[in-house]
C-alpha positions, 0 to 999 in steps of 0.5 A: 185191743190190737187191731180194728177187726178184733175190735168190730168183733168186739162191736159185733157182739156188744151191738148183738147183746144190746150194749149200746153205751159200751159200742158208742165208746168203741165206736169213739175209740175207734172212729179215726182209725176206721177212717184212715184204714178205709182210705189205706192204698193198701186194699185189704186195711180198705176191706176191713175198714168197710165191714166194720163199718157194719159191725159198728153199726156205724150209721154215721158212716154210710157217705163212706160206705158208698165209696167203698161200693165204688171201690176198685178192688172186689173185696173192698166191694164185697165188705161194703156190700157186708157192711151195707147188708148188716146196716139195712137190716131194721133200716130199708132205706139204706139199700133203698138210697143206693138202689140203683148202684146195687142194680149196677152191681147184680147186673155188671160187676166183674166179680161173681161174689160180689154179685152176689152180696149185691143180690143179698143187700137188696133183699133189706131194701122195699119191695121195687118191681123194677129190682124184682124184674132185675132179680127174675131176670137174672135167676131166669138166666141160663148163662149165670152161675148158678149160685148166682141164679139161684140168690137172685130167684130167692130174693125175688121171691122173698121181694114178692111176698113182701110186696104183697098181692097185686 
């Protein structure tokens, strides 16, 4: 294997097919590369460290993760975002630790795309009134891209049906 993002592929379709003993040995393989290559200068090793953090399943990794949500760079923020999505699919309660920051991110980060896949993590997150008044807010917004409008709509609804009838 010849570099950390063919082998998080590689994690990505072992933890797909259900091989957890062959992911966990990767996962070993490759854990000290993983965390240098996410503390690189340079942020694109940054960048592909954070998403395979979510293709590894690597759930021992979310203290990590949480600085690449805090990370300068917007694709580094984008693949934590990736990463964070993937992670909080079957555990809730990992959007629901960094709510607040994700928040922060739909309401005030630089970056549309990021934006974006903030909107799309808190979708895998409870169903809080506060982040779906957030998601209203921001779909009902006119002077928003529209792409980002209508995410944020979607996943207000989505938020709603999951929080059921008031």
């Amino acid at each position: 294997m010849s570099s950390l993002a063919d082998a998080a592929a590689e994690a990505d379709a072992l933890a797909e097919d259900g091989s957890e003993r062959e992911l966990s040995q990767l996962r070993t393989q490759w854990d000290e590369e993983l965390e240098a290559q996410a503390r690189a200068a340079d942020f694109r090793h940054r960048a592909v460290a954070y998403r395979a953090i979510g293709q590894f399943r690597f759930r021992t990794k979310k203290e990590l993760l949480r600085r690449g949500l805090d990370d300068d760079s917007p694709a580094v923020r984008g693949s934590a975002l990736l990463a964070l999505e993937k992670l909080s699919r079957d555990h809730p309660g990992d959007v629901n630790e960094v709510r607040p920051l994700l928040h922060e991110m739909v309401a005030h980060d630089g970056n549309e795309a990021v934006r974006r896949l903030a909107v799309v993590a808190l979708k895998n997150g409870s169903a809080r009134p506060d982040t779906i008044q957030i998601l209203r807010a921001l779909g009902d917004d006119d002077e928003q891209p529209r792409e980002l409008r209508e995410s944020a709509a979607k996943v207000a609804q989505l938020l709603r049906r999951k929080a059921g009838p008031k």
